[in-house]
Every structure is written in structure tokens, then in C-alpha cells.
N, C-alpha and C positions, 0 to 999 in steps of 0.2 A: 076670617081670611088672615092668612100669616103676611107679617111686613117685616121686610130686614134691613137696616140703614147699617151703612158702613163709612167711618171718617175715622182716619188716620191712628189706625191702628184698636177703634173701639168695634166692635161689632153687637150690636140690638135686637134683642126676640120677641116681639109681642106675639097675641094670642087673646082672642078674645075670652074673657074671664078669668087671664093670668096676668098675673103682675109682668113688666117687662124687666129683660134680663139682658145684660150688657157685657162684655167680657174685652176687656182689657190686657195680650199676654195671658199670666196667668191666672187673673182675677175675675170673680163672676161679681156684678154688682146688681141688685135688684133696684130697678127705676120704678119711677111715676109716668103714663102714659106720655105727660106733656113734654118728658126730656127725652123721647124719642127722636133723635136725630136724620136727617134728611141725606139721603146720600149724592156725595159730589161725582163729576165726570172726573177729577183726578187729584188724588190726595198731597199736599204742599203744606210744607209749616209754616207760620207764620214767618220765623225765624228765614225761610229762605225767602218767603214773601219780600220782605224788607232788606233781605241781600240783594233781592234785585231790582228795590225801588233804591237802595243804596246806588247801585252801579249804575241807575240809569243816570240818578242826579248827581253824580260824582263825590258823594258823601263818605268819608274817610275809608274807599276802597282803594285807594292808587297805593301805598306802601305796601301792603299788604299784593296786593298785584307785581307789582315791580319783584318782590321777594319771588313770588312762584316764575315768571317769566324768568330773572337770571339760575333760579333751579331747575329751570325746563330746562336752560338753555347747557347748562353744565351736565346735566344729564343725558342730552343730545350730544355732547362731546364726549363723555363716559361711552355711551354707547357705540362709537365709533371706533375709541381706542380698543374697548373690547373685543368688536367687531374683527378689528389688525391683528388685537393680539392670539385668536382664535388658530388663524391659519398660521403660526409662525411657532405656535406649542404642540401643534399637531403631531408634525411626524417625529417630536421628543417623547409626546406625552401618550402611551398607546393606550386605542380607544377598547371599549367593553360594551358592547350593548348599544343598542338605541339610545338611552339615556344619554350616555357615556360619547357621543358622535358631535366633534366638534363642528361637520356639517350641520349636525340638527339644530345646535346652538346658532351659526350664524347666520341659518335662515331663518328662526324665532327671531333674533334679533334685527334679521334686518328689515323685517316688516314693519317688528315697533319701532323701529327708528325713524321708517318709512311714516309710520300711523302720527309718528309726534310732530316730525319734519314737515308734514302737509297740512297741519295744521286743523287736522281733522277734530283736535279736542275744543276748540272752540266753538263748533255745533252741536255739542251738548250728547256727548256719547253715552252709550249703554253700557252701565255697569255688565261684568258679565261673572255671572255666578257660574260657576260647574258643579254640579254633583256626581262623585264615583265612586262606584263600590268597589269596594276588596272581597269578589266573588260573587258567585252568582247568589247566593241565600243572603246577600249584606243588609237587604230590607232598604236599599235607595231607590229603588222603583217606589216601594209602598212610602217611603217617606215624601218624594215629590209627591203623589197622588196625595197623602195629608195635609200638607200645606196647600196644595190648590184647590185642595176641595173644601168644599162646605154642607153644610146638611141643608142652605136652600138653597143650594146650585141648580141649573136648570138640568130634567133627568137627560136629554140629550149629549151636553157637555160632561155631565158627570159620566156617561158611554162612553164618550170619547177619550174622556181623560185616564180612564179604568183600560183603555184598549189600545192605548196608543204605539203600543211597542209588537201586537199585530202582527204589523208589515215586516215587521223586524231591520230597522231602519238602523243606520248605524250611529247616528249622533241625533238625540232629538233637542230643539230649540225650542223654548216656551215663549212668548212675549205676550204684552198684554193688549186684549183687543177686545172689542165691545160685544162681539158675535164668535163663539166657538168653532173654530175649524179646526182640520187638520190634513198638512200636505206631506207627501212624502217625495224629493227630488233628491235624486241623484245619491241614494242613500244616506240623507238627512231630513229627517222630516222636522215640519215646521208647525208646529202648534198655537193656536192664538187664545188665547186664556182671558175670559173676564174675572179672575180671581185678584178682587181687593188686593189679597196678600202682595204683589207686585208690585203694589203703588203708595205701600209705607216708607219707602226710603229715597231720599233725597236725590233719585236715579233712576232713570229707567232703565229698566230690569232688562236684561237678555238670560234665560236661563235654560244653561246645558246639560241633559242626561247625557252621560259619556259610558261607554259600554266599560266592562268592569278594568280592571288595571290589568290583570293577568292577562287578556284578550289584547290591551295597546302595548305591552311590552314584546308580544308578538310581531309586531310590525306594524301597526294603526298608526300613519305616520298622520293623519290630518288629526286624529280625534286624539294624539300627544302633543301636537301641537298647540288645540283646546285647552288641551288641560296643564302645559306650565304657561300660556296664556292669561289663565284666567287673574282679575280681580279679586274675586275671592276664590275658593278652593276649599270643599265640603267633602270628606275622606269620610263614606261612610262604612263601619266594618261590627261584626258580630264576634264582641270575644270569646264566644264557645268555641266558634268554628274557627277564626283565626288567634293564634298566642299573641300577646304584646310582643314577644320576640320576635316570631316571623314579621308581623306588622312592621316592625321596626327597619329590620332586614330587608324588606321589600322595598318600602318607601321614607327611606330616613332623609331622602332630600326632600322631597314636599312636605316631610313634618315638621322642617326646618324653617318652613316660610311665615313669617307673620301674618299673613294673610289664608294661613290654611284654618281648618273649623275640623279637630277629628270629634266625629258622632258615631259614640257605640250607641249598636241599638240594642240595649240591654234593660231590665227594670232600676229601678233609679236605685244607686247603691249607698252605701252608708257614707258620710263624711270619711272616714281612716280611709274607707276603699279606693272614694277618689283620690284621696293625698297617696295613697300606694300605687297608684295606675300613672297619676303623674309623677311621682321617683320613679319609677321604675322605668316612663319612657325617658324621663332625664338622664339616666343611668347609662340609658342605652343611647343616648346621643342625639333625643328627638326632642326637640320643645315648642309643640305646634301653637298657634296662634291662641285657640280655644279649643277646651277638651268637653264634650258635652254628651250625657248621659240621656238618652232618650227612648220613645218606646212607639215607633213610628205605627206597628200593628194595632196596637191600643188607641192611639190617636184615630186610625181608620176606621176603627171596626165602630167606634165611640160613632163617627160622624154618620157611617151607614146606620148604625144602628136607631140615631132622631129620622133619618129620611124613611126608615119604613116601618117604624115601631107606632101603632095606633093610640097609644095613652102617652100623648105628647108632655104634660107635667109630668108623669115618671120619664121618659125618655131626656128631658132636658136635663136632669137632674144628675140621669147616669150620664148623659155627653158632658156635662159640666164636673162630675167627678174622673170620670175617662179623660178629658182634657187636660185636668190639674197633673194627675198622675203621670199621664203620657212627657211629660214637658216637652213637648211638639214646639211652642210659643219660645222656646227660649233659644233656639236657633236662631227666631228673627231678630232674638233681643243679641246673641252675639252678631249676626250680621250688621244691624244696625252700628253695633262698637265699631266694628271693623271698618262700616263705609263714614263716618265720623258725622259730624255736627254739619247742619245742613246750611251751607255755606253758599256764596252764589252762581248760577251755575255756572258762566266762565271759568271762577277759580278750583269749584269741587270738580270741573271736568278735568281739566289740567294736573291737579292734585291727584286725581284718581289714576291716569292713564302715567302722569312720572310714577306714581309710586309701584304700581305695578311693573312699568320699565325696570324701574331699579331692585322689584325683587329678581327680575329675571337674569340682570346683570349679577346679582349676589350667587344666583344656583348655577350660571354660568360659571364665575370663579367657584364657587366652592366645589363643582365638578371637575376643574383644571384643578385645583390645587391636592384633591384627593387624587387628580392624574399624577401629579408633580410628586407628591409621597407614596403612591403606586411603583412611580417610575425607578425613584430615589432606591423606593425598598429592595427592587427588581434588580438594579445596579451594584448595591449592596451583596444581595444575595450570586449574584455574580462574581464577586470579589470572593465570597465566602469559598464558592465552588472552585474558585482558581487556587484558593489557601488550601483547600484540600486536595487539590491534584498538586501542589506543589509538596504538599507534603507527604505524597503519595512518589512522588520523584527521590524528596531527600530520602524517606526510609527505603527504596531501593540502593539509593547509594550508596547507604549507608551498612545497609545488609548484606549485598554483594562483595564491597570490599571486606566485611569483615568474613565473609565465607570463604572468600577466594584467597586471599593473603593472611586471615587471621585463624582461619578454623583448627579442626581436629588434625588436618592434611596440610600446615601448611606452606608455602614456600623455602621457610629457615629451615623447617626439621626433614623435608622432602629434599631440598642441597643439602643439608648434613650427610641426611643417609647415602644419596647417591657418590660423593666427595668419597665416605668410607669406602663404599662399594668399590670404588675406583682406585683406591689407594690398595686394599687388599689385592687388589688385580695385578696392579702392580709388581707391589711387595712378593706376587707367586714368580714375576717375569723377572727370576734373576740371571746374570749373565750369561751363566754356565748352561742356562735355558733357550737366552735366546741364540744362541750360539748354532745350535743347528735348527733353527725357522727364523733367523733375521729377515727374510724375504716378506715374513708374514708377519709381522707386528703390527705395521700399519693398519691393517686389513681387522687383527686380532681387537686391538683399542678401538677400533671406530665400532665393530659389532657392540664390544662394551660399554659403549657410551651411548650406542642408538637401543641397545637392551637393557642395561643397568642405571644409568645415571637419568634420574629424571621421570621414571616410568611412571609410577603411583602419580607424582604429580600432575603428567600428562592426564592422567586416567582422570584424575578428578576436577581438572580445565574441561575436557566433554562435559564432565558431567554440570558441572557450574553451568559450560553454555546451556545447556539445556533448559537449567533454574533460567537465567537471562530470558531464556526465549518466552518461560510463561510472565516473568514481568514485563516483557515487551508485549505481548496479548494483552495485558490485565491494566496499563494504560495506555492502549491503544482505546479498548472498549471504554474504559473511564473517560478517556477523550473523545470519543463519538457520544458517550451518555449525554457529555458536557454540550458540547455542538447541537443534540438530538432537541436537548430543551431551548437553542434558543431560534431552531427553526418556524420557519412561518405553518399553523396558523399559531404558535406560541406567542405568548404575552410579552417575551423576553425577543419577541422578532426584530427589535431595533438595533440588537447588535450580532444579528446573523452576519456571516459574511462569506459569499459563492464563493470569492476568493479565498480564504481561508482552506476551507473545506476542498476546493480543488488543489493546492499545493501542499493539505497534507497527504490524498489521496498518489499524488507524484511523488510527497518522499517513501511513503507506504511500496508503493509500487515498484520504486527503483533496485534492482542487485544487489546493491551495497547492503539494500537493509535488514535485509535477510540474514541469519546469525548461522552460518556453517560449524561446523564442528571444529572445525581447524580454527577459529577465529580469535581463541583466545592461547591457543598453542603456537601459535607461531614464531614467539619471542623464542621456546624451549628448541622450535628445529633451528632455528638461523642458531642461536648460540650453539646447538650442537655440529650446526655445517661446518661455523666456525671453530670449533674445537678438534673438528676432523682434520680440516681442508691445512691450518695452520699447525695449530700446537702439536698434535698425532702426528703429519705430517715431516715436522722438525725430530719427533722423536723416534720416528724410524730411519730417520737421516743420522742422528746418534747414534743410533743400534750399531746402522755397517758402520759408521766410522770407529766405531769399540772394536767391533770383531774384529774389522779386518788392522785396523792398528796390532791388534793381540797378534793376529796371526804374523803379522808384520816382524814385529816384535821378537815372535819366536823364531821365525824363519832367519831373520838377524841372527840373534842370539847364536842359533846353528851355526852358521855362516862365518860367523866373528870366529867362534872355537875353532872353526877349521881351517883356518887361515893363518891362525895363532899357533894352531898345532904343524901342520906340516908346509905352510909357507917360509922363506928364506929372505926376513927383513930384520930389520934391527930390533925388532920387540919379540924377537924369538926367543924363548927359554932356551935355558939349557935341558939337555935329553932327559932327563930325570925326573925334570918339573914340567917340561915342557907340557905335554898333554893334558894332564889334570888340570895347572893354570886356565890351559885353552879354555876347557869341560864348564870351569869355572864360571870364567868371564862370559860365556855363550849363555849360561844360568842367570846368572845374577841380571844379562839385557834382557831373556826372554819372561822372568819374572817382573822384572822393572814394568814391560808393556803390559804383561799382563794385570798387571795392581792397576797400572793407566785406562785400561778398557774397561776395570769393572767400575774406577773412580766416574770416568766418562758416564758408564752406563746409569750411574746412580745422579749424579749430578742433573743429566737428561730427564729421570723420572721425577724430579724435585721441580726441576722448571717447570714440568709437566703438571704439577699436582700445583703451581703456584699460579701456571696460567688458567687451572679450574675453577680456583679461587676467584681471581679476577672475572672469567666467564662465570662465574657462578653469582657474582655480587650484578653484573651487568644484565643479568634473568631476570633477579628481583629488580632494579628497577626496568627492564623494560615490559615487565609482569605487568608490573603498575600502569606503567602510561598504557600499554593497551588495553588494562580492561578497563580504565580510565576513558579512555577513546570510542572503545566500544559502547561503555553505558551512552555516551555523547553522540554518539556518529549511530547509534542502532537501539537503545534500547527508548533513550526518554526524550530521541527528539521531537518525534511527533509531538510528544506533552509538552515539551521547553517550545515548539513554535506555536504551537495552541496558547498557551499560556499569556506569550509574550504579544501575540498579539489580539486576544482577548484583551487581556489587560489596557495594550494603545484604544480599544472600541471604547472597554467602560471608563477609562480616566474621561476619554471624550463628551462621551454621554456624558461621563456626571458635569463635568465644566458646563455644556447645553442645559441639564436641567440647569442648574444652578444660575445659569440666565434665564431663563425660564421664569424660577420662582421670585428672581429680584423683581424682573418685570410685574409679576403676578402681587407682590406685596406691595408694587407702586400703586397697581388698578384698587385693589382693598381699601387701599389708605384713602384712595378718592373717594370711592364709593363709601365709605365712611363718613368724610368730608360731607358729602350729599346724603347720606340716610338724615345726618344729622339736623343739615338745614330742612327738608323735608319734617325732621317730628318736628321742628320749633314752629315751622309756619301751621301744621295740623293744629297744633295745642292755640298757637292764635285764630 
């Protein structure tokens, strides 16, 4: 008949006609029948034995107590300012994911706060172990089913434990109980396990199958809840199927926890392999608690294989070499590190339930603070985008004016030519010319100035506006690109603004902002109205006053002679001279006026070609200020309001992160403060 005693952590095989065989972890040791051990209703070390014959007699446990009570108590006030400062980084810090939800944080937190507050660790709480896989082939199902099983489990519980996932339940709970059942409520089922293995550590065991991670990043808000819950935390994953990179990339904040155990389930790899699997999670940002190499199939297939194999001395021999191989056992031995030295259960309960508080305060900030450098970088890259529509601004201004007043057409050499044009025109209208169309001069110079003077220039203001109008499209759309990324459901949604976006939509929309074709020509008609209405104006008032002076002048001249000639006054000649003198003097007046009307007439043209001068310098600058105006009032205002008030969001924002993060480096330094006293009392 087979016998199997089990105490605190040895397990015994006798057999009748075999030596007995005891297994220790990973060690098999061959007994003498008489050191076959009796197995206990529940396994305790000595060591806690006498912690709590310590605490009953009052036997130097009170410092050592006092120490954990003022770290409970500071970590109860960590945990509140957390709590504050959760809602108050919220709508600075934007969220990503489930993870990433500073609701999910402070309803974790406020339970533990709840759990420590009530005083619930001093009735001697259950450790809580979680195991979850990274995918469905991670081999965490077959790894629980190797620890709770054994090859003399009873074959009913060894059913149930083999079956348990069935019903397809969504979280299952293992504890340890004297009789095997198994319930299934409310999509958690509840397994009771008389597996030894539970009752090696300084704790009762509560332990959670949590469906795989990929399934609770979907929304499994109670079974993520479980799992950054937990006391310990057992990440188990298959590096074939998943790369240490993606591993990393998935879950770099639970690998970060000192309390996490990552278990590939892989065959045991060389010493260099492991020192390369941990650089390389190091590399990558992850430095889990324990890294452990195991072979959870092997371990199973080993235990089935003593329960049904009928040459029980060779089957022990392979379970005991399957055993060694698999290192199944050294899970427990990292668990055991992890829940530490069995201390008494007042203070290991208290010490268990702070220390897990305080990792979840640690992934709490280290979640805010990769919000906070999220946000930072987000704010940043927003400036960037504003440096590039500004500089999308300058080189239009900078283009434009040099097209418009600098190019191949431009201003100086387009006045020049028109200036000749006009001077030649002139230079045709001489006296003797205008003399029979004085009527028409005025009429004559204004066709010449509204067809000669100006024209190419004009021609090439349309066509510049036209350039205007596609750089008024091309940051119009650069400024909705800008706006498009930071609308909601965008990352960058903290510095949308409806107002914004409505009041560029109104300047967009208004009259003005439309670029006509006259818009940049209009300096060239007003200077030419004014060249008309004024200067042309005066010089047709010149003109008759030339002519008709001339004619004046002659008609005198006539007049004079013949008054001189046959009037009877004192400046009469005598008969001889008389009439020639007359002839004379009527010559030399009607010459006189006429040298006078063509002096007039040229005089007039000179002012004329002086005040084109002057209208022609007052072009160039009013060329300037309006296309000046124009790029300002039509092409880049939309960008210049965008910009400018962009820029008011993210100065703001970043001032908010930036209290934010002050805050956020105060909670660390505490919670530093407290990891710290926490390891000193652990090490006592």
C-alpha cells in the first residue's frame, strides 16, 4: 500500500519493497522507512511558531511592531494623497487604454485603502497569488494544474483540477480545503484544493487563474483589477510564441513590479542565455522581480505519468528525473523570496497587505508620470507644428514680397518704362500740335496713362494675386491639418478648442477674405484716378491757356500794327516809315506770345512728368503697404489666429503639466521615503 506524508515543503514515497524517497524542492533523497514523516493538518515554521508565542508573551515584538504600525499609517496617508492627486492630473494627463484610466487607479486604490483602513490585516489575510498568461498556448493553465497536483492526489480531485476551466469561468480562485470541490458563481469559480503545495508559506494562499492579458486589456475590468491587486504576480509566457520585445511592449509596467515572477515556459537554457534574456528585458525597460525558466509540461506529464505507469520503481525515477528538469519547485522557492521570512502573523499580515499597497501606489505614479512625459512630449510636438506653420507664414512673406516688388516685372523697372512711355507722348504733343485738338488733350493723356503707364505691372498684380490665393489655400489646409490632429478622439484633445475652430471658420467665411483680382491693383487705379482727375487735368488747363494766350498775342500784334499804321496819335511815324514800323511792332508782339505759349506749353509738360514722378514713387509705396495688408488681412490670418492662439493653449498646458509633475515628484519622494522603511523592517 502506497503512504505519502507531506511537512513543510518535504514530500515521502514509500512502497513496499522500495527504499523510501523524499523530495525536497529540487532534491530527491532516499530514507529509511523510520524517517517517514506523518503528515500535519497545516504546515507552520517553527520560526512563526515562536513569533507567535513571541507576541502572545510580549517578548521583544513591540518595536519591531510599532515600526510596521507608523509605516501602515504613512502609507495610509500616501495613499490618500495619491488618491487627490489622481483626479486633479486627470484632464492634464490624457488617458490611453484601460491601463492608462485614472478612474481604474482610483478605484484600485480606494479599496486598498479601504482594505488597510478597516483593519482587515490584522485577521490574518490571504496572500494572493495571480497567475496569467500572455496568450492562450502560455502553458499557465498546465503550470497551475503541476503545482497542485501530485501523483498521489485523489483520481477525483485530480478530474477536477484537470477540468476546471470547463465551464469556462472567468476568474478561477484556488484555496486550500480538506475535500475537493468546485463552484462556479457569477463567472468565478471557486476551487478548494487539498494540495500541500498551498500550505508551505507563511500565508494562506488565495490563488488566481486570471484569463490571459490580451482578453483583460479588452475590458475585464474585475479580472485587472485582480491582477494589479495581487501580492505576488506570475506573468507566464512562451518565448517562441511571444518575442521578449513584444513581451515588453505589452506589459512593461507589471514587469516593473518587485513583486512580479516572469515564467517562460521554455527547457532550461544555458547560464549566457539567461544573463542575455535579462539584458535584454533591462534594455528594454523591465526588471521583474524574478525571471524563471521552467518546463510546466514536463513537470505534468512526469506526475501523470507515476499515477498510471504500473512499474512504479522505474516510474518514480522518471518523475524524479522529469521533476529535476522541469524546475517546477523553483517557483515555490522564488515565491517563498518574495513572501519573506515567516514572521508573526500580525506583522507578516500588515507587512504583506502595505507592501502590496505601496507597489500599487508606485504603478499608479509610474503610470502618471509616463502620462506627464506623454503629455510633455504631446505639448512639445505641438509647438513644433506651430514652428512649422510659422515658418510656412514667413516663407510666404517672404516669397511674395520678393515676387511682387522684387521679381523679373518689377515695380522700379515697370515705373520706369511707363514714366518713358509717357514722356514720349508727350515729347509727340508739341504746340504746333496741340494747337488744333486743345479740346482733346485731357481726354488724350488719361487714355495714355489708363493704356500705357502701368499696364505690364497691372498684368502681373492679377497674376501674383492669383499666387496669393494658392498660398491662402495651402495654409488654410496646413491650419485645419494642425486643428484635425488635435481634435477629440485625438491624444492631443486637451488642447482642442470649438472656439478656435469657430472663429477661424468666420474669418474664412467673411467677404473680405476672399482675394479679387483688383485687390492688389488698386494702389495702380487710385494713383492713376489721381493723375487724371489732378495733374492731366491742370495740363489741359495749360494747353488753352498757351493757345489762346498765342492767339491773343497774334490777334494783338495785328491790332497794334494797325493802329500804329493808320491811327492819328503821337507815336505815328512819319509816311515813309510809318507802315513797315507798324508791320514791325505787330511782329515782334505776336512772336513774343507766341515763344510765351510754347514756353507755357513745355513748362506744363515738365510739371506734368514731375508730378508722375512723385505719383509714381507714392505706387511703390502704396504697392507695399497693400500687399503688406493683404498678406495680413487675407492670406495668413487664419494661420497668424491659429498660431497665436494655439500657442496661449500650449504655454497653458505646459505651466499645468509642469504642476503636475512638481506634484507628482513630491508623491515619489514619499513613497520612496516609505518603500525604504518597508525594506528595513522586512530585512528585521
Amino acid at each position: 500500500m502506497l503512504v505519502r506524508a507531506v511537512r513543510c515543503g518535504w514530500a515521502t514515497i514509500s512502497w513496499p519493497g522500495l527504499p523510501t524517497a523524499a523530495c525536497l524542492h529540487d532534491r530527491w533523497i532516499v530514507l529509511s522507512p523510520s524517517r517517514v514523516r506523518r503528515p500535519h493538518h497545516k504546515c507552520r515554521s517553527v520560526s512563526q511558531l515562536s513569533s507567535k508565542n513571541d507576541a502572545s508573551t510580549g517578548h521583544a515584538a513591540s518595536p519591531n511592531l510599532n515600526n510596521i504600525c507608523t509605516n501602515h499609517t504613512r502609507t495610509l496617508a500616501l495613499l490618500r494623497k495619491t488618491i487627490d492627486f489622481l483626479p486633479r492630473a486627470s484632464p492634464v494627463i490624457a488617458n490611453q487604454g484601460q491601463l492608462n484610466s485614472f478612474a481604474f487607479w482610483c478605484e484600485l486604490l480606494e479599496s486598498t485603502s479601504a482594505e488597510l483602513s478597516s483593519g482587515q490585516t490584522s485577521a490574518s489575510p490571504k496572500a494572493r497569488i495571480n497567475v496569467c498568461g500572455i496568450g492562450e498556448s502560455s502553458g499557465a493553465k498546465e503550470m497551475v494544474t503541476a503545482l497542485l497536483d501530485d501523483p498521489f492526489s485523489d483520481p477525483v480531485y485530480s478530474d477536477i483540477l484537470r477540468n476546471r476551466w470547463e465551464s469556462r469561468p472567468n476568474v478561477i480562485m484556488v484555496e486550500h480545503g480538506p475535500s475537493p470541490t468546485f463552484e462556479n458563481h457569477s463567472e468565478v469559480g471557486k476551487l478548494n484544493s487539498p494540495s500541500t503545495w498551498l500550505l508551505q508559506y507563511p500565508y494562506d494562499i488565495q490563488l488566481f487563474e486570471l484569463p490571459t492579458f490580451d482578453s483583460m486589456s479588452e475590458g475585464n475590468i474585475k479580472a485587472m483589477k485582480l491582477l494589479w491587486n495581487s501580492d505576488i504576480l506570475i506573468l507566464v509566457c512562451d518565448p517562441l510564441l511571444v518575442p521578449i520585445v513584444a513581451l515588453a511592449a505589452r506589459t512593461r509596467r507589471l514587469l516593473n513590479r518587485p513583486n512580479t515572477i516572469l515564467a517562460f515556459t521554455s527547457s532550461t537554457p544555458s547560464e549566457y542565455r539567461r544573463s542575455q534574456v535579462t539584458k535584454e528585458l533591462s534594455d528594454l525597460g523591465c526588471e521583474p522581480g524574478r525571471i524563471l525558466f521552467l518546463d510546466p509540461m514536463q513537470a505534468l506529464r512526469a506526475t501523470t505519468s507515476l499515477q498510471t505507469d504500473s512499474n512504479f520503481s522505474l516510474a518514480v525515477e522518471r518523475y524524479q528525473n522529469a521533476s529535476l528538469s522541469s524546475h517546477i519547485s523553483s517557483l515555490g522557492v522564488a515565491i517563498g523570496e518574495l513572501l519573506g521570512e515567516r514572521e508573526s502573523t500580525d506583522a507578516s499580515s500588515s507587512s504583506l497587505r502595505t507592501q502590496t499597497a505601496l507597489t500599487q501606489i508606485q504603478s499608479a505614479l509610474d503610470d502618471s508620470g509616463e502620462g506627464v512625459a506623454c503629455a510633455a512630449e504631446r505639448v512639445s510636438q505641438v509647438f513644433a507644428g506651430l514652428a512649422k506653420l510659422r515658418s510656412q507664414i514667413e516663407g510666404v512673406r517672404d516669397r511674395v514680397e520678393k515676387e511682387v516688388l522684387g521679381g523679373p516685372n518689377d515695380v522700379e523697372s515697370a515705373l520706369a518704362q511707363g514714366a518713358n512711355r509717357m514722356k514720349a507722348m508727350l515729347g509727340s504733343l508739341s504746340f504746333w500740335n496741340i494747337v488744333w485738338m486743345v479740346d482733346e488733350i485731357e481726354a488724350m493723356v488719361s487714355a495714355a496713362v489708363r493704356l500705357e503707364w502701368c499696364k505690364e505691372l497691372e498684368d502681373e498684380l492679377i497674376l501674383q494675386t492669383g499666387r496669393l490665393s494658392c498660398a491662402q489655400d495651402h495654409l488654410w489646409r496646413s491650419t485645419s491639418d494642425l486643428l484635425s490632429t488635435l481634435a477629440p478622439p485625438s491624444p492631443y484633445s486637451s488642447l482642442h478648442s470649438p472656439l478656435l475652430h469657430n472663429q477661424l471658420q468666420q474669418v474664412a467665411s467673411a467677404p473680405s477674405y476672399a482675394l479679387t483680382s483688383a485687390i492688389l491693383t488698386v494702389p495702380v487705379h487710385d494713383r492713376r484716378a489721381q493723375l487724371t482727375k489732378y495733374s492731366t487735368s491742370r495740363l489741359h488747363q495749360e494747353a488753352q491757356k498757351a493757345v489762346v494766350g498765342a492767339f491773343v498775342g497774334f490777334l494783338g500784334g495785328a491790332g497794334v500794327s494797325w493802329w500804329l499804321a493808320i491811327g492819328s496819335h503821337i507815336l505815328s511815324f512819319g509816311p515813309g516809315a510809318e507802315i513797315a514800323s507798324a508791320v514791325g511792332v505787330g511782329a515782334i508782339i505776336a512772336v513774343s506770345s507766341l515763344r510765351w505759349a510754347v514756353g507755357k506749353w513745355e513748362r506744363a509738360k515738365r510739371r506734368w512728368m514731375q508730378d508722375l514722378e512723385r505719383v509714381s514713387d507714392g505706387t511703390k509705396r502704396d504697392l507695399k503697404t497693400s500687399l503688406h495688408r493683404t498678406i495680413d488681412q487675407n492670406v495668413v490670418i487664419v494661420a497668424e489666429t491659429a498660431c497665436k492662439r494655439l500657442e496661449e493653449l500650449a504655454v497653458k498646458g505646459q505651466e499645468e503639466i509642469g504642476a503636475v509633475d512638481a506634484e507628482l515628484q513630491a508623491l515619489r519622494l514619499e513613497l520612496s521615503s516609505c518603500t525604504i522603511s518597508s525594506s528595513r523592517k522586512r530585512l528585521r
